[in-house]
C-alpha positions as CSV (number, residue, x, y, z in Angstrom):
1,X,15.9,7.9,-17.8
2,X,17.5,4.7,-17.2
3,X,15.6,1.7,-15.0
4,X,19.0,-0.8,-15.5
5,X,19.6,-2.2,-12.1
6,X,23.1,-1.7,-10.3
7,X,25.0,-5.0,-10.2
8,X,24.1,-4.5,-6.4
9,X,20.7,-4.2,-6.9
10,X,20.3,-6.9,-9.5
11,X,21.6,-9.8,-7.0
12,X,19.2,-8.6,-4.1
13,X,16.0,-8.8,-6.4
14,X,17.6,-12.7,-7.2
15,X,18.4,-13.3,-3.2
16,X,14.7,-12.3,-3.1
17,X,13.7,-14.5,-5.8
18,X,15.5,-17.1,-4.4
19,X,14.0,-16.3,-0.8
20,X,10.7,-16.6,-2.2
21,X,11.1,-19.6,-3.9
22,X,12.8,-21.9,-1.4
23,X,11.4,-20.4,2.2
24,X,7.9,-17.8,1.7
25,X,6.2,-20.0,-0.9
26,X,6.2,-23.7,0.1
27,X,5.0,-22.2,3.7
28,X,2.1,-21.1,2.1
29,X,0.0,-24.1,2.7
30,X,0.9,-24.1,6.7
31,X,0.3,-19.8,6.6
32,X,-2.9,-20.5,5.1
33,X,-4.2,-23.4,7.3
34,X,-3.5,-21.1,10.6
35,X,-5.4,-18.3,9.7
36,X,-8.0,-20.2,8.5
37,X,-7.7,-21.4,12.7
38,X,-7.0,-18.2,14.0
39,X,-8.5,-15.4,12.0
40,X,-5.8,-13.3,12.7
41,X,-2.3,-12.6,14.4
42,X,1.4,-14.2,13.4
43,X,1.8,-18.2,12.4
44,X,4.8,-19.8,14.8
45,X,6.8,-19.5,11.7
46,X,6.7,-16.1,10.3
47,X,9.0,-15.1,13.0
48,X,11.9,-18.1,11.9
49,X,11.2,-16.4,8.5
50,X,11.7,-13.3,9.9
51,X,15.1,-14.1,11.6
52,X,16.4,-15.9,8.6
53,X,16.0,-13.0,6.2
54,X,17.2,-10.5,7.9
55,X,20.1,-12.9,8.3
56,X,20.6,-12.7,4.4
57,X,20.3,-8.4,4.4
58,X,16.7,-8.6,3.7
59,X,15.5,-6.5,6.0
60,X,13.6,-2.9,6.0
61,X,14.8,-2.5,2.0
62,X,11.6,-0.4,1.4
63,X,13.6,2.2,3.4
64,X,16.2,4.4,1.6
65,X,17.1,6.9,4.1
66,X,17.8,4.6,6.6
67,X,19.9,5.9,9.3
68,X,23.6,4.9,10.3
69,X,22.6,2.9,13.2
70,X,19.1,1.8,11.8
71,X,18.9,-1.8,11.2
72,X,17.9,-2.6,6.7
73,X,19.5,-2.6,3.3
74,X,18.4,1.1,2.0
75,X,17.0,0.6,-1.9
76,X,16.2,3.6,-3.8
77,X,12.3,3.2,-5.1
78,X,13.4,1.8,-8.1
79,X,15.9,-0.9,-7.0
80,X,13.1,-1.7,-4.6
81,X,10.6,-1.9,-7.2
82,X,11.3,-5.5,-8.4
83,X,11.4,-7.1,-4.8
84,X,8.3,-5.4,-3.8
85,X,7.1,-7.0,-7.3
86,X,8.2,-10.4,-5.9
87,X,6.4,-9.8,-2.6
88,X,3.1,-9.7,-4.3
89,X,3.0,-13.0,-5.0
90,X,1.6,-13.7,-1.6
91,X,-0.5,-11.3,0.7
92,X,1.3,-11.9,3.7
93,X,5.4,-12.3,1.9
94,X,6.3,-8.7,2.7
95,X,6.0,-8.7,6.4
96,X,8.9,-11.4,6.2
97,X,11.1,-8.9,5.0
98,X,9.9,-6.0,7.3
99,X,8.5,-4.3,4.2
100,X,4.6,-4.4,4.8
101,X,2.0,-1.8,4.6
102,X,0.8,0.0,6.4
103,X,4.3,0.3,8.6
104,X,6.7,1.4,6.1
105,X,5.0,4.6,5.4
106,X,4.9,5.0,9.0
107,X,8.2,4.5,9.2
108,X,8.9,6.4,6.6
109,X,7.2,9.7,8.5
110,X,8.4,8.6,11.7
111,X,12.1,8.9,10.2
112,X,10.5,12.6,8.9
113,X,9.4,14.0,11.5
114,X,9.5,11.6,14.7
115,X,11.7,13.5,17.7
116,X,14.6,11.6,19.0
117,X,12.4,10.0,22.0
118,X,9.2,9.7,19.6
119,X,12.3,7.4,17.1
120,X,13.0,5.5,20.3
121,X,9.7,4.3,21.7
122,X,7.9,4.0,18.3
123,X,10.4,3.9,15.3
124,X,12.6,1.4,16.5
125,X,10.5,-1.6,17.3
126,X,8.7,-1.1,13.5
127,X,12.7,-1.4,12.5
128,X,12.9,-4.2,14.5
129,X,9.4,-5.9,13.3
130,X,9.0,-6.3,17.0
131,X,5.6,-4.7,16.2
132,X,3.4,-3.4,14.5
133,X,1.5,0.0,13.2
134,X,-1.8,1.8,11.8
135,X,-2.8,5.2,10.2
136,X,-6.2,6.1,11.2
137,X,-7.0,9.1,9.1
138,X,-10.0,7.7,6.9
139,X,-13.9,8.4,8.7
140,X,-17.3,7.2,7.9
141,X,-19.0,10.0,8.5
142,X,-17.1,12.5,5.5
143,X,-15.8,12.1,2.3
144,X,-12.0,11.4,3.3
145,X,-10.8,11.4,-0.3
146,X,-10.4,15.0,0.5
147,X,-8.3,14.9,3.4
148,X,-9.3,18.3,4.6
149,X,-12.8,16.9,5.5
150,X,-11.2,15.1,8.4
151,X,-13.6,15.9,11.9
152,X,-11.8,14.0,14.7
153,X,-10.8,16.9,17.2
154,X,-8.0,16.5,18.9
155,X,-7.9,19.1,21.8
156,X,-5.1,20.9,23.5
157,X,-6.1,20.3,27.4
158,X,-2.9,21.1,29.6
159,X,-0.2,18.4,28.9
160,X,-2.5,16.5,27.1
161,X,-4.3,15.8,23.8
162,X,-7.9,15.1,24.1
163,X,-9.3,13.3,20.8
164,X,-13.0,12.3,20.2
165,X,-14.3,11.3,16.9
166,X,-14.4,8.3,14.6
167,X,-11.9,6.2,12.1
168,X,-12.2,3.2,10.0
169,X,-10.4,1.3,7.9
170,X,-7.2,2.0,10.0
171,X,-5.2,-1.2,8.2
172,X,-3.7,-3.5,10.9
173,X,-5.2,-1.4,13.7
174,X,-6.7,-4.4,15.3
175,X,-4.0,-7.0,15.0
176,X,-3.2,-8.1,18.3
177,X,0.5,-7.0,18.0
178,X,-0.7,-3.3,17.0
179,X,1.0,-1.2,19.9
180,X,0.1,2.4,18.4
181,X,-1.7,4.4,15.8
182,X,-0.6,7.5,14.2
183,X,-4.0,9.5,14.4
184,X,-5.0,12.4,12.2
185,X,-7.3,15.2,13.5
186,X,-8.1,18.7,13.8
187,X,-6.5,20.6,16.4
188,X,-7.4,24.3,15.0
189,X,-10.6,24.1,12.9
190,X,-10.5,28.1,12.1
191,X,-7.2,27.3,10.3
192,X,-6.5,27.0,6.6
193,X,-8.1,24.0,5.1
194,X,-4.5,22.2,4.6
195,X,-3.3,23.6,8.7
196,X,-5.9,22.2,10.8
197,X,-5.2,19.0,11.2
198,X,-2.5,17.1,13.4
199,X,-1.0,13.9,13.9
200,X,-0.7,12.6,17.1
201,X,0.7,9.2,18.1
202,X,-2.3,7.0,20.1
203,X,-1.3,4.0,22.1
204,X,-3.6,1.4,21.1
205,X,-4.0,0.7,25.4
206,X,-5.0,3.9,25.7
207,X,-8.7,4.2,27.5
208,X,-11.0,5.4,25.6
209,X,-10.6,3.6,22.5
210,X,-13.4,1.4,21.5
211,X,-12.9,-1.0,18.9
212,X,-16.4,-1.2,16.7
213,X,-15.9,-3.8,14.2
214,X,-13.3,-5.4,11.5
215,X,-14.7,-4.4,8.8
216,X,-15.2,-7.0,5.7
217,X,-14.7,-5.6,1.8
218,X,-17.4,-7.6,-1.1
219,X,-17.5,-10.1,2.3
220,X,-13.7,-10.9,2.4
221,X,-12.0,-9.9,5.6
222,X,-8.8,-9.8,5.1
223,X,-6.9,-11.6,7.6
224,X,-3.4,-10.2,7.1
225,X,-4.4,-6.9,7.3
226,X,-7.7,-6.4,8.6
227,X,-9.7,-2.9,8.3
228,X,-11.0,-2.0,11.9
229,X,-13.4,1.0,12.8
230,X,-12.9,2.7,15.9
231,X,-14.3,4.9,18.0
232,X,-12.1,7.8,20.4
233,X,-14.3,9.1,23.2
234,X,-12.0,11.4,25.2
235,X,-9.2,9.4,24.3
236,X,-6.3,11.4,26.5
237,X,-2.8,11.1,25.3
238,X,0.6,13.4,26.1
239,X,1.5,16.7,24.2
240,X,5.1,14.8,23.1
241,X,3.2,12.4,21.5
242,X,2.4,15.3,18.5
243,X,4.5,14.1,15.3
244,X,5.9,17.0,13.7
245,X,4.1,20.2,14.3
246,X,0.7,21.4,15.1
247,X,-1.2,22.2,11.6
248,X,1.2,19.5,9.4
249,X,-0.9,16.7,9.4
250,X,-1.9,17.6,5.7
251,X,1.2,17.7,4.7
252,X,2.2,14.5,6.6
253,X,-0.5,12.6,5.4
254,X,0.6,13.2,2.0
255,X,3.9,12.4,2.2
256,X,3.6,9.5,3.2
257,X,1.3,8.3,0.0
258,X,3.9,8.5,-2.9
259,X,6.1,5.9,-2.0
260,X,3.1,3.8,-0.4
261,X,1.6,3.9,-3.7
262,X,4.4,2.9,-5.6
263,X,4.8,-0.1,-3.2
264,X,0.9,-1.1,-3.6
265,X,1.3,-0.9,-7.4
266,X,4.2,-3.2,-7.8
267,X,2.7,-5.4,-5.5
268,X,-0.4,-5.6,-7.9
269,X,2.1,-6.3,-10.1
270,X,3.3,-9.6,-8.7
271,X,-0.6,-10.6,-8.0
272,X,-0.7,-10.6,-11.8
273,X,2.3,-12.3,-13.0
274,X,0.4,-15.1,-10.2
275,X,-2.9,-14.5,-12.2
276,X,-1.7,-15.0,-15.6
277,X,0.3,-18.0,-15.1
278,X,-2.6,-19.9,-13.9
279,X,-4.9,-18.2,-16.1
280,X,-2.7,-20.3,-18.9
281,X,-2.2,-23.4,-16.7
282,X,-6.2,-23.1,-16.4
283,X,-6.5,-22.3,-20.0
284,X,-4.2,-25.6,-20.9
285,X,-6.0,-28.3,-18.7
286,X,-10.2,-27.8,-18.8
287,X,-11.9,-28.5,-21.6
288,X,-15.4,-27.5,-22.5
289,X,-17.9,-28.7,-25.2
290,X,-14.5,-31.0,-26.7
291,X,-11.5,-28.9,-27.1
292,X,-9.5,-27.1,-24.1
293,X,-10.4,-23.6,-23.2
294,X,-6.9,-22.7,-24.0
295,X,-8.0,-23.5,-27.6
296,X,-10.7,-20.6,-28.1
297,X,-9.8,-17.3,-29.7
298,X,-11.4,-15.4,-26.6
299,X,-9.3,-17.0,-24.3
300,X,-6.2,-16.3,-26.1
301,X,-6.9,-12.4,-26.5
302,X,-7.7,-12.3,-22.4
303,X,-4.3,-13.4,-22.1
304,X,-2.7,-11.6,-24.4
305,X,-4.1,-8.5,-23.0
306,X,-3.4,-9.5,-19.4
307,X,0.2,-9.5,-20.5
308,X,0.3,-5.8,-23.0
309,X,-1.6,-4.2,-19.5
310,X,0.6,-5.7,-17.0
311,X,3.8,-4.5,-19.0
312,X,2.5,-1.2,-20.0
313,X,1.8,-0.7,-16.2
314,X,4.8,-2.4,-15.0
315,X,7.2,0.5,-17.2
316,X,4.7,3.4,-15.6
317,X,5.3,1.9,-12.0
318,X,9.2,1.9,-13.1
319,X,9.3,5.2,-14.2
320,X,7.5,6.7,-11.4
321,X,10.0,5.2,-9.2
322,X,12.5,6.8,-10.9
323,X,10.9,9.7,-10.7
324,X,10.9,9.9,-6.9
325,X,14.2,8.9,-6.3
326,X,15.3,12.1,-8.8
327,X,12.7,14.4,-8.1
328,X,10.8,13.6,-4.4
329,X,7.1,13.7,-3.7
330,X,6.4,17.1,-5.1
331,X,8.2,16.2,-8.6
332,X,6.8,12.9,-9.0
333,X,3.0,13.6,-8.1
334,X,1.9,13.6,-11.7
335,X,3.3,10.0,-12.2
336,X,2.0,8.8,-9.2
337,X,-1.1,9.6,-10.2
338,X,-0.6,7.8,-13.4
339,X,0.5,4.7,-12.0
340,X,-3.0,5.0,-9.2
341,X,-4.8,4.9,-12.2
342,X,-3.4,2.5,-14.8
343,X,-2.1,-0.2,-12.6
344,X,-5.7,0.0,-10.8
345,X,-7.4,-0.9,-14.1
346,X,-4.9,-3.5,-15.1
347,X,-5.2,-5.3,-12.0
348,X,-9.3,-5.1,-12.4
349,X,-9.1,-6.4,-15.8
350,X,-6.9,-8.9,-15.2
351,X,-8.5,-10.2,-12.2
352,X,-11.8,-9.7,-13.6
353,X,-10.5,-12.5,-17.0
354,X,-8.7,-15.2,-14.3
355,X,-12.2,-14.9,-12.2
356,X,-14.1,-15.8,-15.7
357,X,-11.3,-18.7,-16.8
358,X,-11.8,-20.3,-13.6
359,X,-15.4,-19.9,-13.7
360,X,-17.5,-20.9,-10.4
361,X,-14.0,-21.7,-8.8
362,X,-12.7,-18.8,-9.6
363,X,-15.3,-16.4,-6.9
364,X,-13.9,-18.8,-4.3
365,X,-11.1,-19.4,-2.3
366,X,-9.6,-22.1,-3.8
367,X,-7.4,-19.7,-5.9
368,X,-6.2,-15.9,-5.7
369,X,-8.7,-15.2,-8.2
370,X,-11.3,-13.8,-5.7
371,X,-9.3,-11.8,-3.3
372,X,-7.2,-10.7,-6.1
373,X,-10.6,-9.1,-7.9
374,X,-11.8,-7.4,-4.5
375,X,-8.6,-6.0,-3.5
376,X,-8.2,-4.8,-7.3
377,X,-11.6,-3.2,-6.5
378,X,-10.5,-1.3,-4.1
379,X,-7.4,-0.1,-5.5
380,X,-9.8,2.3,-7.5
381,X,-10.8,3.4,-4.2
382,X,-7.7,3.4,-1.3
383,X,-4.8,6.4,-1.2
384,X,-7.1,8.4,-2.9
385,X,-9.6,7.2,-5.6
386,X,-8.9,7.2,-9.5
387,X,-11.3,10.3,-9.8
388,X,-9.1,12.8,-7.2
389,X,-5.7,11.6,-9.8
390,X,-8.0,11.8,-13.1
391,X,-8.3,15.8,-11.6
392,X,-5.1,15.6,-10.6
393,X,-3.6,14.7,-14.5
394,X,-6.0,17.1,-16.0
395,X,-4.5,19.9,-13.5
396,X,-0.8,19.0,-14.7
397,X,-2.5,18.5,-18.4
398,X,-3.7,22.3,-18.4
399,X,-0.9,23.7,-16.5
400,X,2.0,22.3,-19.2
401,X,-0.6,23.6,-21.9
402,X,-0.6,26.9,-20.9
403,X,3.0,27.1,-20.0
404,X,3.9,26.2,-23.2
405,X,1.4,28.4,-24.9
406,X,1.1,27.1,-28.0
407,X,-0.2,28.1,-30.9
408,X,-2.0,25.3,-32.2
409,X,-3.9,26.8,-35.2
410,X,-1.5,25.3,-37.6
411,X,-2.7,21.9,-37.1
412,X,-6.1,22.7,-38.0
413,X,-7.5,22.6,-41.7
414,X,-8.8,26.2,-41.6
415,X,-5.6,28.0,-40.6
């Protein structure tokens, strides 16, 4: 198991650093200023940005099976790791390298399963970054942390697929620039639990589709990616537009997650790095009742902590990266599940201390603090939530257990 980086890879994560540094972050200010004036869509200068890193080769570099004529630098998982790392800093960094959620893992099943026209009039403006994408699988009305629930019909009706139901938090379904959704539902409900669902690709034009709301989280609405609900009433859309085939939207829906989740985790991971530096900055300038904050004991273990988590959860993140590059989906579930879980907590705990250094400041807008403790919030909860991967461990837990058989009495006092 080794997580040294190729030469190669080693000077893209610095062009990235150095991309960062000189270009993403002193535009912050300006990014920041125009959504606070527009609520939502692209500043003027995201697409320069754009333009100029793809320029440089960073383009698409979440993508590793890129194809000859596909425009991107393919990285494995884990040479993508530490870039993805570096795009955390900022919410909205990754979409100026084409590597935002929640398009690459539609691209990523578009590449899977997309037919050659499907790759044409869908696949290749998300290359492109001409556009933009959703996955509407999640529903108010069941528990979607078991996918199987899922109750949107989508009904064979000559050439067409009829689709009626209700979604919400389809990420980045109501940007302006959103041109489709990929749309899970059930197209034979006296099938298998895992082979009644589809996916079918839903132009976001398409009559019929009623948008309810943007839906705020703890009262932040995320303006980079907002969370939409919407509403399908006899929403009519072509039989080519079926990705894959009838009864694999389980299995699409899933494969999409593991390298989604790897990309969310090391992500968190560059919040924190942001959090614990001005945690200490924090810590090295206020003073309270005479002495600087940094000077209490408390405040010095928070710290220290922030930094044993974050590391402990950067190697997991690391190692299930390597994991999928070796082993795919299906070999690397159990350490996708651990990195759900531990970087999840890390990221609470962490954001939960730089909320508490900063005090009132700190549940406002003035820094990350805030948004960095809601979205760690609801890490527990999106691509499944820590409960469904605490089953999942105990499942792999009990399965190597009684592989191994073991006789265990040894190891106990009585024989």
């Amino acid at each position: 198991m080794d997580f040294d980086l190729s030469p190669a890879a080693r000077d893209l994560r610095d062009r990235a650093e150095r991309f960062f540094t000189s270009h993403i972050l002193p535009r912050n200010p300006d990014y920041q200023a125009w959504m606070a004036a527009h609520d939502v869509g692209n500043p003027p200068f995201l697409a320069e940005l754009k333009a100029k890193a793809r320029a440089e080769g960073l383009w698409n570099l979440a993508l590793p099976k890129l194809g000859a004529d596909e425009p991107g630098t393919r990285c494995t998982n884990l040479e993508f790791a530490p870039v993805a790392e570096i795009l955390g800093r900022l919410p909205w960094a990754s979409s100026v390298f084409n590597c935002h959620a929640p398009d690459v893992p539609n691209m990523e099943i578009l590449q899977a399963h997309g037919t050659a026209e499907q790759k044409r009039r869908w696949l290749r403006p998300l290359l492109e970054g001409t556009t933009h994408s959703a996955f509407a699988m999640t529903e108010p009305d069941v528990a979607s942390s078991d996918a199987s629930n899922i109750a949107t019909r989508i009904t064979r009706d000559g050439d067409h697929y009829v689709i009626n139901g209700r979604k919400w938090f389809a990420s980045s379904g109501s940007r302006p620039d959103c041109e489709f959704l990929l749309l899970m539902g059930v197209t034979d409900p006296d099938a298998s639990r895992t082979r009644r669902h589809s996916v079918v690709i839903v132009p976001t034009d398409t009559p019929g589709i009623t948008l309810v709301r943007n839906l705020p989280t703890f009262g932040h609405m995320d303006r980079v990616s907002p969370h939409p609900e919407f509403r399908f009433d006899n929403v009519r859309v072509p039989v080519e537009n079926l990705l894959g085939a009838e009864g694999a939207g389980f299995a699409i829906g899933q494969g999409r997650l593991g390298p989604a989740r790897i990309h969310h985790c090391m992500r968190a991971i560059g919040t924190c790095e942001v959090l614990i530096a001005l945690m200490l900055q924090r810590a090295g300038r206020r003073e309270s009742f005479g002495r600087k904050i940094g000077d209490y004991a408390n405040i010095q273990e928070w710290i220290a902590l922030s930094r044993l988590e974050l590391e402990q959860a950067r190697l997991m993140v690391l190692k299930a990266a390597w994991a999928l590059d070796r082993y795919g989906n299906k070999g690397a579930r159990k350490e996708i599940s651990l990195i759900k879980i531990g970087v999840a907590r890390a990221y609470s705990y962490i954001a939960d201390r730089a909320v508490q250094i900063f005090g009132a400041m700190g549940s406002t807008d003035d820094t990350p603090a805030a948004a960095a403790y809601t979205n760690a919030r609801l890490l527990r909860i999106y691509d499944g939530p820590d409960e469904v991967h605490h089953r999942t461990l105990y499942r792999f837990e009990a399965e190597d257990a009684e592989q191994a058989n073991r006789d265990l009495r040894a190891y106990l006092p009585s024989g």
